[in-house]
N, C-alpha and C positions, 0 to 999 in steps of 0.2 A: 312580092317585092318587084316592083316594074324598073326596069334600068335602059335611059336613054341616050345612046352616046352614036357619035359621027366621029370620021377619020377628021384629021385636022396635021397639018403639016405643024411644025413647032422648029423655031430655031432659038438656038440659045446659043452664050461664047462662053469659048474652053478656056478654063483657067483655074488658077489652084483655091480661089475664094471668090464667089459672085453674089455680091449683095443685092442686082435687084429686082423688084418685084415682079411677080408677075402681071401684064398687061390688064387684067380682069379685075388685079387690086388697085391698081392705077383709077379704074372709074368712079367717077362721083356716084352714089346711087341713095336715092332717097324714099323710103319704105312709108306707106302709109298702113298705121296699125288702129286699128277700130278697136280695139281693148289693148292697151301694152299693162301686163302682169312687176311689179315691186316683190317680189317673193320674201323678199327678206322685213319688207314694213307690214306686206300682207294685203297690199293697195290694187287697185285700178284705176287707172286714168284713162280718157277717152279718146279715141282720135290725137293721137299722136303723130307728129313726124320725127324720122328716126334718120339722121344724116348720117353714111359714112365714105368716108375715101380711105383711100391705100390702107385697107382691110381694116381700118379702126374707124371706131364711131368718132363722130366729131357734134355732132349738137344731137339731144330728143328733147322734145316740149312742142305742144298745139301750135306755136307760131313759128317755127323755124322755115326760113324759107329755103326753098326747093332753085337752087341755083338753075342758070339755063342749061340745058345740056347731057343734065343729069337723066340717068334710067331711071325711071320712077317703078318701084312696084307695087301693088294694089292690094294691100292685106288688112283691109278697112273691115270684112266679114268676119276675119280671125281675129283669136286673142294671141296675139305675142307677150313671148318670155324667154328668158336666159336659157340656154343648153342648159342640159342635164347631165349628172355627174353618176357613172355608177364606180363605188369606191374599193371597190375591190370586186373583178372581175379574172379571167385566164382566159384571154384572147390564141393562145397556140394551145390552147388543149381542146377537144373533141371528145369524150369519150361517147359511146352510142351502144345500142341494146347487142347490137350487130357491129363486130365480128366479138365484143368482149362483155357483152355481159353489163355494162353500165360497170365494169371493175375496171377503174381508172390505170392503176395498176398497168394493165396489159396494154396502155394507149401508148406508155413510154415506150415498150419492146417492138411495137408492130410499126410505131412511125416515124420517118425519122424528122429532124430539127428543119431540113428546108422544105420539105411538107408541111409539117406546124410554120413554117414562116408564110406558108403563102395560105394558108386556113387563118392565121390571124389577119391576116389583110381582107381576107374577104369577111369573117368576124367583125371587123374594127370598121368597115362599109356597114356592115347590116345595122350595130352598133350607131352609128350617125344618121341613120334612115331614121332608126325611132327616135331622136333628139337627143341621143347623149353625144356633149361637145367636148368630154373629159373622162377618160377611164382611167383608173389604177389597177394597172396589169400586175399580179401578186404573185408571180413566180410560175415553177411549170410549164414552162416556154422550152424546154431543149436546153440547148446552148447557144441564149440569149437571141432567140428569136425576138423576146418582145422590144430588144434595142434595135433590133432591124427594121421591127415595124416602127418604132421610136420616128428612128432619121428617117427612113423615106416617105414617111406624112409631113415629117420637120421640112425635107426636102422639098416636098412636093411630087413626088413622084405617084404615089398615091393618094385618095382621098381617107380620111379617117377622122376619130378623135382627137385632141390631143390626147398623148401617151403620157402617165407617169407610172415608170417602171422601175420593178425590182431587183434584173439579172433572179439570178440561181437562189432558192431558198434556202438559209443560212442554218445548219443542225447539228446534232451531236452525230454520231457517227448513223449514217444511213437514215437519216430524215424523219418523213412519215414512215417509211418501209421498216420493216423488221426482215433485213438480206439476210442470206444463207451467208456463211463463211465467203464462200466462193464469190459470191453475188458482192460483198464488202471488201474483200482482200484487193480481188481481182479485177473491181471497179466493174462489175459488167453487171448490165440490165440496169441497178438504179442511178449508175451517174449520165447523167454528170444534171440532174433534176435536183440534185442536193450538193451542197457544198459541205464537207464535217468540219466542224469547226467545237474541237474540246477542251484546249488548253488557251492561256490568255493568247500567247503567238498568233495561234490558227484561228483565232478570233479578229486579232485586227486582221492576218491577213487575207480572210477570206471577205470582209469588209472593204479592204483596199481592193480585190480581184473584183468585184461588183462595180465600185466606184471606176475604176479602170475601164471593164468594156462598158458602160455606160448604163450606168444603175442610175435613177435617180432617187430611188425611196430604197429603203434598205428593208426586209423582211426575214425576222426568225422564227426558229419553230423552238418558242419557250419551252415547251414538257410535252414534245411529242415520245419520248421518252420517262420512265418514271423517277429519272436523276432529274433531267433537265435541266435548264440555266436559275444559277444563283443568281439575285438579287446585284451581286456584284459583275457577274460577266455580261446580264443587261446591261448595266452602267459600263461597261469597257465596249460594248456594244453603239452605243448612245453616243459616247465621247467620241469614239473611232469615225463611226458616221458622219456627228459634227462636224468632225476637222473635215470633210468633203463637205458640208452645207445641205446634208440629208438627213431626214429622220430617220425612225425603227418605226415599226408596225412590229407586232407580235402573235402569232397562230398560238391562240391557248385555248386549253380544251379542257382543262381543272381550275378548281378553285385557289388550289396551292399554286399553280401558274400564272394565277390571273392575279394573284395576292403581288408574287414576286414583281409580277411587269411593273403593277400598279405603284410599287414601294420605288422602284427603281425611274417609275417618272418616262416610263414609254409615251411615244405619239401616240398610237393607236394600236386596239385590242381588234385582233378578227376573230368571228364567231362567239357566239353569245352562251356555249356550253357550261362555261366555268364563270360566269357573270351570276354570282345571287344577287339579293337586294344586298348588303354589305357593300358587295365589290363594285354594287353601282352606285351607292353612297361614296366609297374612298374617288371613284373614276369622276365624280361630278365634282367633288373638292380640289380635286389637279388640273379640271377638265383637260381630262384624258378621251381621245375621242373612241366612240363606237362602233364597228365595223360589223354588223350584227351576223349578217350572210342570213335573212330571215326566209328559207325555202316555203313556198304556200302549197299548202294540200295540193292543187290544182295542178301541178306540176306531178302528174305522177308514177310514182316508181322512185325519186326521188326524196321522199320523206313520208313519217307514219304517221297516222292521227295522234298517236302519244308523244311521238315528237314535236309535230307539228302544236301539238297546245303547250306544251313546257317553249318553244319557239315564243307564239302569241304573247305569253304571259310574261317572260322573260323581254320581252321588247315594251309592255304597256309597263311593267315594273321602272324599266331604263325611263321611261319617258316622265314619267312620276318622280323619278328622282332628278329631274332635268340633267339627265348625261346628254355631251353633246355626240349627237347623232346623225349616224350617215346611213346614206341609202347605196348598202353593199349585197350584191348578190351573189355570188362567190357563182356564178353561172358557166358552166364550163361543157355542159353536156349538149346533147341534139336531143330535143323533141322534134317529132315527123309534124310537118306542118309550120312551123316556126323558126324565125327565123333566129340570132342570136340576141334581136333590140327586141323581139318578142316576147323573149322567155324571160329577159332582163325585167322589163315593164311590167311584166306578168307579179313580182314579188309585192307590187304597189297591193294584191289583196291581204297578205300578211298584216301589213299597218294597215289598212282599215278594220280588220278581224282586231285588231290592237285596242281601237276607240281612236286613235291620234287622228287627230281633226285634217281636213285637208291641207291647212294653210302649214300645217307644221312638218305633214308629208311632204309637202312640195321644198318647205325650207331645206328639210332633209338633205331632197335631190339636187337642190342648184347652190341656195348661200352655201349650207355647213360642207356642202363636196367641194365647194372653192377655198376653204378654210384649209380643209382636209389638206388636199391639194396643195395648198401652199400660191395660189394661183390670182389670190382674191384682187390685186392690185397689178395685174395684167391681161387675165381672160376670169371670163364669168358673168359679174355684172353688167349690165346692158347700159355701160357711163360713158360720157366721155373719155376718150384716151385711150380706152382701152379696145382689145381683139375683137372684131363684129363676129361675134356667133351670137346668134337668136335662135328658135323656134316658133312653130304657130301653129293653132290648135283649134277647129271648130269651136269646140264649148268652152266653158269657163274653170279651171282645175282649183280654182278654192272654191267653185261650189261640188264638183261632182271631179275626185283625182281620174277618174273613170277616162277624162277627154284626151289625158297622156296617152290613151291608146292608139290615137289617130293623128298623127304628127302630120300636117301637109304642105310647112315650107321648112328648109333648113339649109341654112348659112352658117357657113365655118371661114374667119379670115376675111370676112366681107366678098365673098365668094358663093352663088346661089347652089347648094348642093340637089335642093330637094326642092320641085314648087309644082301645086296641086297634085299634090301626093304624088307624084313620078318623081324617082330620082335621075339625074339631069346633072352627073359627074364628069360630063368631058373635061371642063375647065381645071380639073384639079391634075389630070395627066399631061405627064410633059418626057420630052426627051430629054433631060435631064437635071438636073437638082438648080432649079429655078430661085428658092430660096435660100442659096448660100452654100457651101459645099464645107460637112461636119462632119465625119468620123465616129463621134461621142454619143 
């Protein structure tokens, strides 16, 4: 991972709300692309011009013309296409062989919340290196590190994804964990990674505490537990959420879980353990979307060959029943050698091990993560009006998904982060919150 940055003085004015932009999104800049990728029609068109100013596109078609003035760049050898979405990720977690054993567990106790804040920041950089322009951060943050990473990419203080985040993971008393007394009573070791939430009360208001420090997707843990949430504290779940303007995702890992989310009309199911053909039937009649977390052999230590083919199977099963489907890696750990858009990219063998053709791969990664997301009529598409994030890729990825591997321009905000494979982030560092100044 090559990173190229110079000192640069920066002035900005102090005040309690600063709308505008920054200088860099200010230029006209007009890209020429020798393949621009349609993900969502399944198209390529040739020799494109791609116009945009103050970080949004403003024309693409063969004849637009290149005002005087403009930076022009030269991406006439690559295929351009939309950033990438990976839909459920944990940018503040780490876990590693060394000091714990790959036992996630012991990442809470040894580190604390402003270390994961500054590990998700350089996370959510490696993350944009490989082309993903949109991550869903799904909990496992500390206390709410992933809102810190949130605002200061919102900011502008650092460069990153954009963020759609969960705050704290929402569960019945002690979460994923099964704490000692002590460990539950006495709140030490697994909080504050869980929120309990058992009765209706501690339902909404552990819903409103997320919405508060600034959650934008709401995430619970349906039956990490063998009680688990009924059918109906979903739905007080769902509603509570709504009145802030955010969904539920759901961590289910039975079929009697995945039954309930399903009945109750969740956004989206993570992890594909409690998904049979049934629950991928009921999820394609709601279109409830997918969040698979499809770990590939290749990645190892991290999943078995017996997992890994009930994995496989479970993913071409989903696609067979046209569930709508995301490209979620639930990627939280270090492989030695890799970086974190590495290991992410890496899960693209799973869905080819699957048969799912490229073009529906790639949908995956960019339309259905904009759907996901909630983002599709602001950032995503490569349309007018909307956010300039692109990518650009030697080869062709509906012929061969393989070329995601080698990402060698990348623009976030009409802003060049990444060109001939160097990443080239000065422009996104500033002395201070250049894009408005938000709290939330």
């Amino acid at each position: 991972m090559h990173i190229v940055t110079k000192a640069k003085a920066i002035a900005f004015h102090a005040g309690l709300l600063v709308l505008t932009a920054s200088p860099a999104a200010a230029q006209v800049t007009a890209i020429r692309a020798g393949r621009l990728i349609d993900p969502e029609a399944g198209t390529v068109t040739m020799n494109q011009i791609i116009l945009i100013e103050g970080g949004r596109f403003q024309a693409i078609g063969p004849d637009v013309a290149i005002p005087p003035g403009a930076e022009v760049i030269d991406l006439s050898q690559l295929t351009v296409l939309p950033g990438l979405v990976d839909a459920h990720n944990h940018l503040a977690l780490t876990y590693k062989a060394v000091p714990e054993n790959n036992v996630y567990y012991l990442t809470y106790v040894l580190e604390s919340t402003p270390l994961r804040a500054i590990q998700a920041a350089s996370n959510g950089i490696q993350m944009l290196s490989a082309g993903f322009t949109i991550v869903r951060d799904m909990g496992n943050n500390g206390n709410y590190a992933d809102t810190a990473l949130r605002i200061a990419i919102e900011q502008g203080w650092i460069p990153g994804p954009m963020i759609v985040n969960s705050g704290i993971i929402i569960g019945g008393m002690g979460g994923q964990f099964w704490p000692t007394p002590e460990m539950a009573m006495d709140k030490n070791i697994v909080y504050p990674e869980y929120l309990d939430a058992d009765t209706p009360d501690e339902i909404v208001k552990a819903v409103r505490q997320n919405a508060l420090f600034g959650a934008t997707v709401i995430k619970i843990c349906v039956d990490c537990k063998p009680w688990g949430y009924s059918v109906d504290d979903i739905k007080l779940f769902i509603d509570e959420a709504g009145r802030a303007g955010l969904k539920v995702e759901g961590h289910v890992q039975t079929v009697d879980g995945a039954r309930r989310a399903i009945e109750a009309g969740i956004w989206s199911i993570a992890h594909g353990g409690g998904l049979t053909d049934e629950m991928h039937k009921l999820m394609a009649k709601k279109g409830i979307w997918r969040a698979g977390t499809e770990t590939p052999l290749t990645l190892v230590g991290h999943t078995t060959e017996g997992r890994y083919e009930r994995t496989v199977a479970g993913l071409r099963n989903a696609y067979e029943n046209n569930v709508p489907l995301t490209f979620s890696t639930d990627a939280d750990y270090y492989i030695p050698g890799m970086t974190r858009g590495e290991v992410a990219i890496e899960f693209i063998e799973t869905w080819k091990a699957a048969g799912i053709p490229n073009v529906d791969i790639l949908r995956a990664m960019t339309t259905n993560g904009y759907l996901v997301s909630e983002t599709e009529n602001t950032r995503g598409p490569i349309r007018a009006g909307l956010a300039a994030d692109l990518i650009a890729v030697g080869g062709n990825p509906l012929e061969s998904i393989d070329a995601l591997r080698d990402v060698q321009f990348v623009m976030k905000d009409g802003v060049v982060f990444k060109q001939n494979g160097v990443m080239t982030p000065e422009k996104f560092f500033h002395g201070g919150p250049v894009n408005g100044w938000n709290i939330r």
